[in-house]
C-alpha positions as CSV (number, residue, x, y, z in Angstrom):
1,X,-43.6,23.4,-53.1
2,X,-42.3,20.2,-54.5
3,X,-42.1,17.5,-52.0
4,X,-39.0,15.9,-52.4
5,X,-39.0,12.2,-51.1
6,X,-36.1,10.0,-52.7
7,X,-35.0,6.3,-51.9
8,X,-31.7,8.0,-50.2
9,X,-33.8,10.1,-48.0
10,X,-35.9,7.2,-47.2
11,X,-32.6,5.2,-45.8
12,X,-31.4,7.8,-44.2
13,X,-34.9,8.8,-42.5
14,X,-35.1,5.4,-41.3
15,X,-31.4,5.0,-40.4
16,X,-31.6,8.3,-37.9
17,X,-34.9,7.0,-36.3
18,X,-34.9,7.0,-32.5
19,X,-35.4,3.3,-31.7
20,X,-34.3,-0.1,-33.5
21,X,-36.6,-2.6,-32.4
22,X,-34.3,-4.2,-30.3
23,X,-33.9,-1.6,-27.6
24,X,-36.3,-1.6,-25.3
25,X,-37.1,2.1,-23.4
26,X,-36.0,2.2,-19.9
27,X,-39.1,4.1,-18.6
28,X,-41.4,1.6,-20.5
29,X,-45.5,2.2,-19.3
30,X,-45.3,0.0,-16.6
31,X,-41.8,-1.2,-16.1
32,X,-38.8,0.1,-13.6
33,X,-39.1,3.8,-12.9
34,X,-43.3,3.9,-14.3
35,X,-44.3,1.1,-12.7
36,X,-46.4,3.0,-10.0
37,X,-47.2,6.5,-12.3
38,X,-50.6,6.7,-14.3
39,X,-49.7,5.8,-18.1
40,X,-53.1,7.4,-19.5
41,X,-54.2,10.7,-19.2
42,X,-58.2,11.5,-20.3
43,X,-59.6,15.1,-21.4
44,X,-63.1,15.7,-23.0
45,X,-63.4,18.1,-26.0
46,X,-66.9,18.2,-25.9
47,X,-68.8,14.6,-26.2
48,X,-64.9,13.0,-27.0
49,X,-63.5,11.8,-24.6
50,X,-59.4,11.8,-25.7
51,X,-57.3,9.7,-23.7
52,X,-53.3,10.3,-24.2
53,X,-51.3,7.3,-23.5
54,X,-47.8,7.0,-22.6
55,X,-46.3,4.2,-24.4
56,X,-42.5,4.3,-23.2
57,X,-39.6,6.8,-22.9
58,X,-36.2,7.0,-23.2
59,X,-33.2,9.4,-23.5
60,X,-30.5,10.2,-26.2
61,X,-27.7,11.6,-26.7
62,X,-26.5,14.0,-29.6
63,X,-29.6,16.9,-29.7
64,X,-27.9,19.3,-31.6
65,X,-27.4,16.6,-34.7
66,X,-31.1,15.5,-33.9
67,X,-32.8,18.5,-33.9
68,X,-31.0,21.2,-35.0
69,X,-29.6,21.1,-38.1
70,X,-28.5,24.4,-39.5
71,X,-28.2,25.9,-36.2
72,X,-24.7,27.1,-34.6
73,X,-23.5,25.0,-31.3
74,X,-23.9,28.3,-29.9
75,X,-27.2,29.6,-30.5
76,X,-28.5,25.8,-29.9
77,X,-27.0,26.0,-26.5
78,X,-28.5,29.0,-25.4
79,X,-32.0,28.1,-26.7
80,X,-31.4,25.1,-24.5
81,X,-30.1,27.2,-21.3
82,X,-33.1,29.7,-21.5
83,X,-35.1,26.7,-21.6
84,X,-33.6,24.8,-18.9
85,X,-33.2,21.5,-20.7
86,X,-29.3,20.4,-21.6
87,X,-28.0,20.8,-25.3
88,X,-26.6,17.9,-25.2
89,X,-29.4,15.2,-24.4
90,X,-33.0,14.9,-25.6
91,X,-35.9,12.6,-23.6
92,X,-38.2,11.1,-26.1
93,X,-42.0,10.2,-25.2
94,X,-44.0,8.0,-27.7
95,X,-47.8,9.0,-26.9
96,X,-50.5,7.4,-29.1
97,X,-53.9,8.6,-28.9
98,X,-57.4,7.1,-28.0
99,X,-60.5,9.1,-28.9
100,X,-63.5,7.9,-27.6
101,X,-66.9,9.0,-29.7
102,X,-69.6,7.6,-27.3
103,X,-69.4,5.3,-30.1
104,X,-66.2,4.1,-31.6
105,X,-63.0,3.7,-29.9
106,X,-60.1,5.4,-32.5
107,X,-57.0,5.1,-31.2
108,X,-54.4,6.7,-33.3
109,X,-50.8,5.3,-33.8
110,X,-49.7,2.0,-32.0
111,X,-46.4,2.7,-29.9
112,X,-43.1,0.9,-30.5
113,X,-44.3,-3.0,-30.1
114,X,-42.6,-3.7,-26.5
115,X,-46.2,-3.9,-24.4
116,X,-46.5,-0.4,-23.4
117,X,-49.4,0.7,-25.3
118,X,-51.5,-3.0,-24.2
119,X,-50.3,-1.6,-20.6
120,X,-51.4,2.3,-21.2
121,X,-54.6,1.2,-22.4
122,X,-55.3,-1.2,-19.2
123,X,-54.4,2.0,-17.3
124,X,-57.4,3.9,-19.2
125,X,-59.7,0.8,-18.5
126,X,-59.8,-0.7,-22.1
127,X,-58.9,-3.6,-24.2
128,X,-57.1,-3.8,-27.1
129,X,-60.0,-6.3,-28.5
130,X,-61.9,-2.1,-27.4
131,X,-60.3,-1.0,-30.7
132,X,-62.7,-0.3,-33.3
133,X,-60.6,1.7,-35.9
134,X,-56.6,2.6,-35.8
135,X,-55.2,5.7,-37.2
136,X,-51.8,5.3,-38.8
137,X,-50.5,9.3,-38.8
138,X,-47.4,7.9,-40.9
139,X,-45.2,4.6,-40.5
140,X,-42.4,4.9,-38.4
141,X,-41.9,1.9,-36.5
142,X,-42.9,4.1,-33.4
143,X,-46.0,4.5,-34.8
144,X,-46.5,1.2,-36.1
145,X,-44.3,-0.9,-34.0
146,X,-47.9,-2.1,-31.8
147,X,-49.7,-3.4,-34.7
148,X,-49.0,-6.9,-33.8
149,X,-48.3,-8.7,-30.6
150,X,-46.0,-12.2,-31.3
151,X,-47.1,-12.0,-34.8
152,X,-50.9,-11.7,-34.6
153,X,-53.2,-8.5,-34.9
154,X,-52.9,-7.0,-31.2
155,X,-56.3,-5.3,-32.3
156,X,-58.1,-7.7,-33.8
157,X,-61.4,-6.2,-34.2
158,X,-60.1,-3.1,-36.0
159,X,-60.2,-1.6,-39.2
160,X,-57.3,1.0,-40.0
161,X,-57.1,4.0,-41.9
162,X,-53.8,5.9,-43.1
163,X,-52.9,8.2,-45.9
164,X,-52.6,6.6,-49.2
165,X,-49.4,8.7,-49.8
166,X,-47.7,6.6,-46.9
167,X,-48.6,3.6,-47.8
168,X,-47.7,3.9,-51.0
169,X,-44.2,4.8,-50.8
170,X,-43.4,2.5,-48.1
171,X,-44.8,-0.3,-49.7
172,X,-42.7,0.4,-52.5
173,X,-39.7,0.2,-50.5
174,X,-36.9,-2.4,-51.8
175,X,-35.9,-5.0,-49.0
176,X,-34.2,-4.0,-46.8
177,X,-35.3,-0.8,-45.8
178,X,-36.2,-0.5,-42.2
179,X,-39.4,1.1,-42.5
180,X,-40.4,-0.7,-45.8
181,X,-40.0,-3.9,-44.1
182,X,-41.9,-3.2,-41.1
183,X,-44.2,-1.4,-43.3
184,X,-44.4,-5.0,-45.1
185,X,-44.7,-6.9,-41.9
186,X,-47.0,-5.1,-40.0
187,X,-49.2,-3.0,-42.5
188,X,-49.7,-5.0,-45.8
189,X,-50.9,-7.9,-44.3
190,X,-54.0,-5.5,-42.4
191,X,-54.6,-3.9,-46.4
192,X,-57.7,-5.5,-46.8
193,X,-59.1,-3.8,-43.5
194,X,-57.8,-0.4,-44.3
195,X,-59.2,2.9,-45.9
196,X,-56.6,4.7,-47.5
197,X,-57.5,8.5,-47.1
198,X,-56.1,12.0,-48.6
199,X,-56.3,15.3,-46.9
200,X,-59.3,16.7,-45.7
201,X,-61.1,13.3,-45.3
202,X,-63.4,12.4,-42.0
203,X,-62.1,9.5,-40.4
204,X,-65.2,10.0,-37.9
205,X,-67.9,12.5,-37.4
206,X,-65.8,15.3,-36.7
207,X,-62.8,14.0,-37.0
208,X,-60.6,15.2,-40.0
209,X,-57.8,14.3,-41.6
210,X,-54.9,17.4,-42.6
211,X,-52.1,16.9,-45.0
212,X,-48.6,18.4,-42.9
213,X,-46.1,16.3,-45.2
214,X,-42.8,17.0,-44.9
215,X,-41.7,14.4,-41.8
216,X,-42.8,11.3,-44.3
217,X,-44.2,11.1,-47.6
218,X,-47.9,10.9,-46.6
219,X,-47.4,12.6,-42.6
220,X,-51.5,13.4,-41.6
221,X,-52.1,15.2,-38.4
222,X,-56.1,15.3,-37.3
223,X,-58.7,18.1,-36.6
224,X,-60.9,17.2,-33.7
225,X,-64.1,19.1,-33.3
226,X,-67.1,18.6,-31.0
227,X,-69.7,21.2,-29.5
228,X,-67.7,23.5,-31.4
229,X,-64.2,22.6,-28.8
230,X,-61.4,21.8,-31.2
231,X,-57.8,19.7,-31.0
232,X,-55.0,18.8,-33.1
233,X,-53.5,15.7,-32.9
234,X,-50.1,17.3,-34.4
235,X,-48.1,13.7,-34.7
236,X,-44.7,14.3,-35.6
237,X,-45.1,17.4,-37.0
238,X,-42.5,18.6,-34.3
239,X,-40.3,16.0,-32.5
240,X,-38.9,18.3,-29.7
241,X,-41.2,20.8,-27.1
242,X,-38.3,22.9,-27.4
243,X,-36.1,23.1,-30.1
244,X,-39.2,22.4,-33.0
245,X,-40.9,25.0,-32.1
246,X,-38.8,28.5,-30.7
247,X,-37.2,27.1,-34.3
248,X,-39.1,25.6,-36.7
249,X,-36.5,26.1,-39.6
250,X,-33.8,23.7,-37.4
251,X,-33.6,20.9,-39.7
252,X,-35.0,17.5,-37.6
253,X,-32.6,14.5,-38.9
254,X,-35.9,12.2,-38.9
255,X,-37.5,14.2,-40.9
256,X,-37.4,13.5,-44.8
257,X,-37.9,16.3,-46.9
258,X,-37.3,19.2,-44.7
259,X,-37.6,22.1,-46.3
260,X,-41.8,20.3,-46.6
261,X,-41.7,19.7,-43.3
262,X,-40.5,23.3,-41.7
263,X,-43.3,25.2,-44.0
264,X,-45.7,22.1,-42.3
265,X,-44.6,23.7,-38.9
266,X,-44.8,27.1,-39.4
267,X,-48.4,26.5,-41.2
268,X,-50.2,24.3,-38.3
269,X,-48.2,25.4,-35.4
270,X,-49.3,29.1,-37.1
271,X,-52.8,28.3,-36.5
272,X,-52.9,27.0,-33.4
273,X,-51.3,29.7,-31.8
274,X,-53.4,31.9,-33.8
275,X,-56.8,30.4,-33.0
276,X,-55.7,28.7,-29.6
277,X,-56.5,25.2,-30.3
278,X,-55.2,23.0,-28.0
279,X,-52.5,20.1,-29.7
280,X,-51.7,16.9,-28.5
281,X,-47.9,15.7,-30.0
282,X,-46.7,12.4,-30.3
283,X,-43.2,13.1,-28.6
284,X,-44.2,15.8,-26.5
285,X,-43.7,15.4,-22.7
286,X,-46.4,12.8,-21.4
287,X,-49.3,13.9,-21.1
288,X,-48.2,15.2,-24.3
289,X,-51.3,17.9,-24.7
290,X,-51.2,21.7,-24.5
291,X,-51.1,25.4,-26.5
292,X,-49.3,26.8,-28.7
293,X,-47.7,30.6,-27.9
294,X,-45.9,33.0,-31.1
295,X,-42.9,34.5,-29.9
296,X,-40.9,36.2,-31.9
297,X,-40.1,34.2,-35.0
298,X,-41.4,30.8,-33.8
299,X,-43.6,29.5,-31.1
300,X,-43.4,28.1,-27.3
301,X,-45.0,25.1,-26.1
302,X,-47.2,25.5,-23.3
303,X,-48.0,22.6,-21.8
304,X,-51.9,21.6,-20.1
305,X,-52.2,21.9,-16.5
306,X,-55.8,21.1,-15.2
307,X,-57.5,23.3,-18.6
308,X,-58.9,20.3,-19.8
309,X,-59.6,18.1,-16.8
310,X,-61.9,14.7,-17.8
């Protein structure tokens, strides 16, 4: 397959994103409506401990145009109905990740940049000064958005890591591209503390990095093993609980090339259902882990109860 990742696409990726800077999300970790409900959630997967942590939330309107392109008003309503969600509004979670080795604290992805994720992690009893590496999985402002707190590192004793791929073509970005010049904010000037990786690297003793492009040019999600317990940290590989996965061929708007990032779907969401390994999905409902079912010709999200307890 030829990934097909153009200037246009890249506008019009970052033109469809789900948050400008300037709106803040009205359940926000520790704010309004979650000020008194637990913003980190930990399980172990052998000797990790993986802590999910809810950086903010928010609704939106138009769902069908979000998440299902190519798909009839009415078959995307009734996929909706026999989910009990409405067709015509989405609620969007932004869920970094911290994995705790016993000895380095990785957290993976940085939340939008409004507080939440300095809030999610006081929740989970660390510091942001805690950090030892960050995990870019790609560089939506979602995901990079908490890089920096009024201009200065918020994790200052980290070193990052993130596909080469990404950085590459965002970096490249003429001004004026959202992404590019967030990218060019809050990324280039953290270069000289990053390792750039390709697929199958090892960020950490078994912890592995997996190529799923489609969603951006360099999109990584991340193979957690220990005592032979596994996880995938899925990212953005699908947006919606629902909709992403009983469909995997609906066209997402955020994503860029997506004919990549449908076969990206139907490959890892293939093998987890396959070999039930546990996910744990950026946007998925806080706290964003749990399985992965076939049915019929796509999947169902099933979400963790008390399986995997810490």
């Amino acid at each position: 397959m030829t990934l097909k990742f153009t200037r246009r696409a890249a506008l019009g990726a970052a033109a469809a994103l789900p948050l400008a800077a300037s709106v803040k999300p009205v359940l926000a970790a520790g704010s309004g409506a979650m000020a008194n409900s637990a913003v980190a959630r930990s399980f172990m997967l052998g000797d990790l401990t993986v802590t999910t942590l809810l950086d903010g939330s928010l609704p939106r309107d138009g769902a069908k145009e979000i998440f299902g392109g190519g798909a009839s008003d009415e078959e995307f309503a009734r996929v909706s109905a026999e989910n009990f969600i409405p067709a015509d509004k989405a609620q969007f979670f932004f869920t970094p990740t911290l994995v705790n080795t016993g000895s380095e604290m990785i957290l993976f992805d940085t939340g939008l940049g409004q507080g939440g994720i300095q809030k999610a992690l006081a929740d989970a009893g660390v510091s942001p000064d805690d950090i030892d590496v960050v995990v870019l999985t790609h560089m939506h402002p979602d995901h990079i958005g908490g890089m920096t707190t009024n201009d200065a590192p918020t994790f200052a004793n980290a070193r990052y890591v993130t596909a080469a791929t990404e950085y590459d073509f965002w970096s490249a970005q003429e001004a004026g591209n959202r992404v590019g010049d967030m990218v060019a904010a809050k990324v280039t000037p953290m270069a000289d503390k990053m390792t750039f990786v390709e697929d199958g690297a090892e960020v950490a003793p078994g912890i592995t990095a997996m190529a799923a492009f489609g969603h951006t040019p360099g999109h990584m999600v991340y193979h957690l093993e220990s005592n032979g317990q596994r996880l995938i940290l899925t990212a953005d590989l699908a947006n919606h609980y629902v909709w992403s996965f009983a469909h995997p061929e609906w066209e997402v708007r955020f994503d860029m090339d997506k004919a990549a990032a449908t076969a990206a779907r139907r490959k890892v969401l293939g093998m987890l259902a396959a070999d039930k390994i546990p996910m744990i999905g950026y946007h998925m409902p806080f706290p964003a882990a749990g399985f992965v079912e076939a049915r019929g010709e796509g999947f169902r999200f099933v979400p963790v109860s008390y399986q995997m307890m810490g």
